[in-house]
N, C-alpha and C positions, 0 to 999 in steps of 0.2 A: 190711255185707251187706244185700244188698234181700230183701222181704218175699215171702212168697209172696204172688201177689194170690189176695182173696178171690173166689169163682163162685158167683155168686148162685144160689141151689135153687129148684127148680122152686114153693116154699112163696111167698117172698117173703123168707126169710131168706139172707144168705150163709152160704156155706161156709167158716169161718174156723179158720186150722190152729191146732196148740193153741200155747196160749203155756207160755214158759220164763223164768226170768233169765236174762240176759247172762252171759259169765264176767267179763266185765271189772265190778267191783263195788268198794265201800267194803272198806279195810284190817282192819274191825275186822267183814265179814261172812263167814260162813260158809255156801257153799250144798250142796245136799246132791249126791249124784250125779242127777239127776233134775231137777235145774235147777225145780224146784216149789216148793222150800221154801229159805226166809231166814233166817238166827238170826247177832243180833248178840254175839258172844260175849265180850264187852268193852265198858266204856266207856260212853257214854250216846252220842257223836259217830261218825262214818265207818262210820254206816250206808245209803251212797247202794246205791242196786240201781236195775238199770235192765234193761225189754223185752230178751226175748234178739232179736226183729224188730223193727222200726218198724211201730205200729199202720196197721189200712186203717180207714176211714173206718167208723165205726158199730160195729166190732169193739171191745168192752170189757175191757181189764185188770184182772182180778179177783182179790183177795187175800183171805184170812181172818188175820185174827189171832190164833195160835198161842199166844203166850206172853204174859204183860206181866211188867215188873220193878218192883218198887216202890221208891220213894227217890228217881225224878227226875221234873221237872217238866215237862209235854210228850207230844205222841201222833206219832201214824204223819203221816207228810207224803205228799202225790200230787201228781202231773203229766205233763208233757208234757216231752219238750225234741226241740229238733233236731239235736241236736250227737250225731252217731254212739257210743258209747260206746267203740268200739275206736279214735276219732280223740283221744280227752284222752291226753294226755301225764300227768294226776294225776288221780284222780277226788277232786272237791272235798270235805271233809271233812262240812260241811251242804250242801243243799238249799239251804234259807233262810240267811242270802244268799249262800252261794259262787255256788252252780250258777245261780241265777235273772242274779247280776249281771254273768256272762259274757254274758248276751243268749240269746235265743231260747230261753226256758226258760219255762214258765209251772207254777209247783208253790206248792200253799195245804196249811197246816198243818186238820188235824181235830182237831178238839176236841167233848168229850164232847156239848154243846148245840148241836151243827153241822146245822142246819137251813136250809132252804130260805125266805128273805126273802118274808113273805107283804104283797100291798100292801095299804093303807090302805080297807079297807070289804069287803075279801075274807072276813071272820074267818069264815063261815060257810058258803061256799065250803070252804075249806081245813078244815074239821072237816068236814065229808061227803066231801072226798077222802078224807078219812082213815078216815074209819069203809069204804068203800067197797076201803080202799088192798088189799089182800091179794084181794079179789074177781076184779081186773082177772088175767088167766094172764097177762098182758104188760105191759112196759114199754116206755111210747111218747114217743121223744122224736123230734123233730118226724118226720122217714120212715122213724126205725130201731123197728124191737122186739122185745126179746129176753126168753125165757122169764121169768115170773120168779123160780122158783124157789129156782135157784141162787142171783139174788143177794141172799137174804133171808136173817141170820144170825139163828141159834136160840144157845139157850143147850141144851146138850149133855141127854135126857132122861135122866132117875133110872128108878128099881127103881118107881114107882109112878105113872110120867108117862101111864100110858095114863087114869086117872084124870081128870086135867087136858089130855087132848090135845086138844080147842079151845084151849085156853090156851094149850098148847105151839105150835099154829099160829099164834098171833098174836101170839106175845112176842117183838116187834122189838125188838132191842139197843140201847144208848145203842154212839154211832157208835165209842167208842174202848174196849168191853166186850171181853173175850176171845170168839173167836165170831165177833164183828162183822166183816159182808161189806163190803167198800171197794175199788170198780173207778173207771179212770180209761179215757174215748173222746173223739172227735171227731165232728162233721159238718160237714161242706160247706158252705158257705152259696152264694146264688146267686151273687155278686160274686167266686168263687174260692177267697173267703178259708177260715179253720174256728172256731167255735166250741168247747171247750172244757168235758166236762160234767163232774162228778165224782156218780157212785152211793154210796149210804148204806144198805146193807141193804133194796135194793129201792126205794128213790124219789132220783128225779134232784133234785140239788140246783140244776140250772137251770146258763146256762151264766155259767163261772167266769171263763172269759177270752174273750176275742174276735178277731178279726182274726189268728188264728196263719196260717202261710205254710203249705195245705193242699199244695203244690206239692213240699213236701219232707217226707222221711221223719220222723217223730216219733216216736218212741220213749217208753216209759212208763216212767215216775221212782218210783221207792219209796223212801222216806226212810225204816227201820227206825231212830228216833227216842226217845230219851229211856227213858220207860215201858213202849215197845211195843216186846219184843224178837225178838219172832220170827213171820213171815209164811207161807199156804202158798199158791200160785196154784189158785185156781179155776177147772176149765175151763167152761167156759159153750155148753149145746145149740143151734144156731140152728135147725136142721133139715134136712131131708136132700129130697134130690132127686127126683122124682116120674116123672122124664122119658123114657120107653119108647125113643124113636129112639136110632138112633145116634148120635153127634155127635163132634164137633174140635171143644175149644175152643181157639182162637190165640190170636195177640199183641195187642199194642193195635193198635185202627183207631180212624184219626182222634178221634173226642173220645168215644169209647166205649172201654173198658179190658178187653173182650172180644168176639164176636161168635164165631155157633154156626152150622157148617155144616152144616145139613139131609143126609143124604146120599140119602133119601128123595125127601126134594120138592126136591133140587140147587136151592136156594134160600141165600141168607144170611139168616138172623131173628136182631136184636138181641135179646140175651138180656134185656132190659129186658120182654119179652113173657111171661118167665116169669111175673111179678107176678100172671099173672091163674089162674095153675095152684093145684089144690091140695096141703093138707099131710097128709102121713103123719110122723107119729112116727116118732124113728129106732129103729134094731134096738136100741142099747144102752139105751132109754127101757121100747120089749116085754117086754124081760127082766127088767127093774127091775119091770113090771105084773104079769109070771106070778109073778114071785117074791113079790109082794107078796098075789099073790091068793090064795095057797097059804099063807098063815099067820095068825096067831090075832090078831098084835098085832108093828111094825113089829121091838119089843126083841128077837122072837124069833130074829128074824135072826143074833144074837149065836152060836146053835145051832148055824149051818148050819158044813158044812165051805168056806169061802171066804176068800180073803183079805181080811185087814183094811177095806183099801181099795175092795173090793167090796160088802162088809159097810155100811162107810157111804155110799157110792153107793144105795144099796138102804134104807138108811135115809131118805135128802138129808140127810145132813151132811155 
């Protein structure tokens, strides 16, 4: 099934629909009706889950981890593949090495100390990224940026976190903690090809693979693996559209994957011209700010008459 393509917003960000699991998934997963959530309900193995779409370019597969199990050795796995998931005749039992030694697969195992290779004479450098790391409202890898709130996992506040709430803002997770946020994207490079990132609770780990075939659909790999038994997908804001005129936006033209018909100025203007518009916050970010402004302390929320899942939206959990 092809992706809905992304429409870049008037912000600089695209417009990217939400993501899902796949139905076609490992024997030993269970997903829920809502296609958001993963649990391995058996077993330590034939935990494969895979994009219910093939990723667009710069769009990030975002997971939280729900659950862990204790007594096996090993964490969550991510990647890419190109192989449709409704095309396997078996979904392979691992990731590592079923699914990679089919070809066109690119998926790396995370592990608790899963950091980002700093080079030799950088050490000083990399310790003021980091004192700095939570300052940045974005993640920037090389033309993509995305909020980053969402992808930063917390450990869940207590009955007395307001006490510690600096603390609670900047207690980033070891990469395989419960909590811990873990998306998988691409980008383009100029040569056609794509690059390969993997996210860790808000900092890009640089890119993992190279030269993938950006030309075909890729779909996002989740290995619910060993320890880590159960996943929820996280959807992620980019931003929303600023843009007063009317418009059609059509099919692909030529080596653009959109273009915007003025009906106004009966013009054509590549939508690449948004880049230069500004950002407004979306409606469901406003509401999350009214709500927040109207109470003592975030816990309070727990009060309100709202659903669950509104409730932690409103928190950012």
């Amino acid at each position: 099934m092809a992706a809905s393509p992304a429409v870049p917003a008037a912000s600089g960000f695209p417009h990217h629909p939400p993501t899902h699991f796949h139905h076609i998934h490992g024997t030993n997963v269970c997903v829920d009706p809502s296609r958001t959530q993963a649990t391995r309900v058996e077993s330590f193995a034939n935990g494969l889950c895979f994009s219910q779409e093939p990723l667009e370019p710069g769009q990030i597969f975002l997971v939280e981890i729900e659950e862990k199990e204790l007594g096996w050795c090993g964490h969550l796995r991510v990647g890419l593949t190109a192989h449709d998931p409704s095309s396997l005749e078996v979904v392979p039992e691992y990731s590592l090495p079923d699914l990679v030694n089919m070809g066109d697969s690119w998926v790396f195992a995370i592990t608790r100390n899963h950091n980002r290779v700093t080079p030799v004479g950088t050490e000083d450098q990399a310790r003021a990224g980091l004192r700095g790391f939570l300052s940045n409202p974005y993640l920037c890898i090389e033309r993509v940026r995305i909020p980053r709130d969402k992808l930063v996992g917390r450990s869940r506040p207590g009955r007395y976190s307001h006490i510690l709430d600096d603390l609670y803002k900047t207690n980033v997770l070891p990469a395989t903690a419960r909590k811990s946020r873990i998306g998988v994207l691409y980008t383009v490079q100029p040569d056609g090809t794509a690059d390969m990132h993997i996210v860790i609770n808000g900092e890009d780990m640089g890119p993992s693979a190279r030269g993938l075939p950006a030309s075909r659909p890729l779909y996002a790999v989740i290995d619910i693996f060993a320890s880590t038994k159960s996943v929820r997908v996280i959807q992620v804001e980019y931003g929303c559209s600023n843009v007063r005129k009317q418009m059609k936006v059509s099919d692909t033209v030529g080596h653009h994957p959109y273009h915007v018909h003025y009906k106004e100025q009966k013009t054509t203007v590549y939508i690449r011209r948004w880049w230069q518009s500004r950002k407004f916050p979306s409606l469901q970010t406003l509401c999350r700010l009214a709500i927040q402004k109207h109470i003592v302390h975030r816990l309070a929320i727990d009060g309100l008459d709202l659903p669950p899942l509104l409730k932690n939206f409103c928190k950012y959990e």
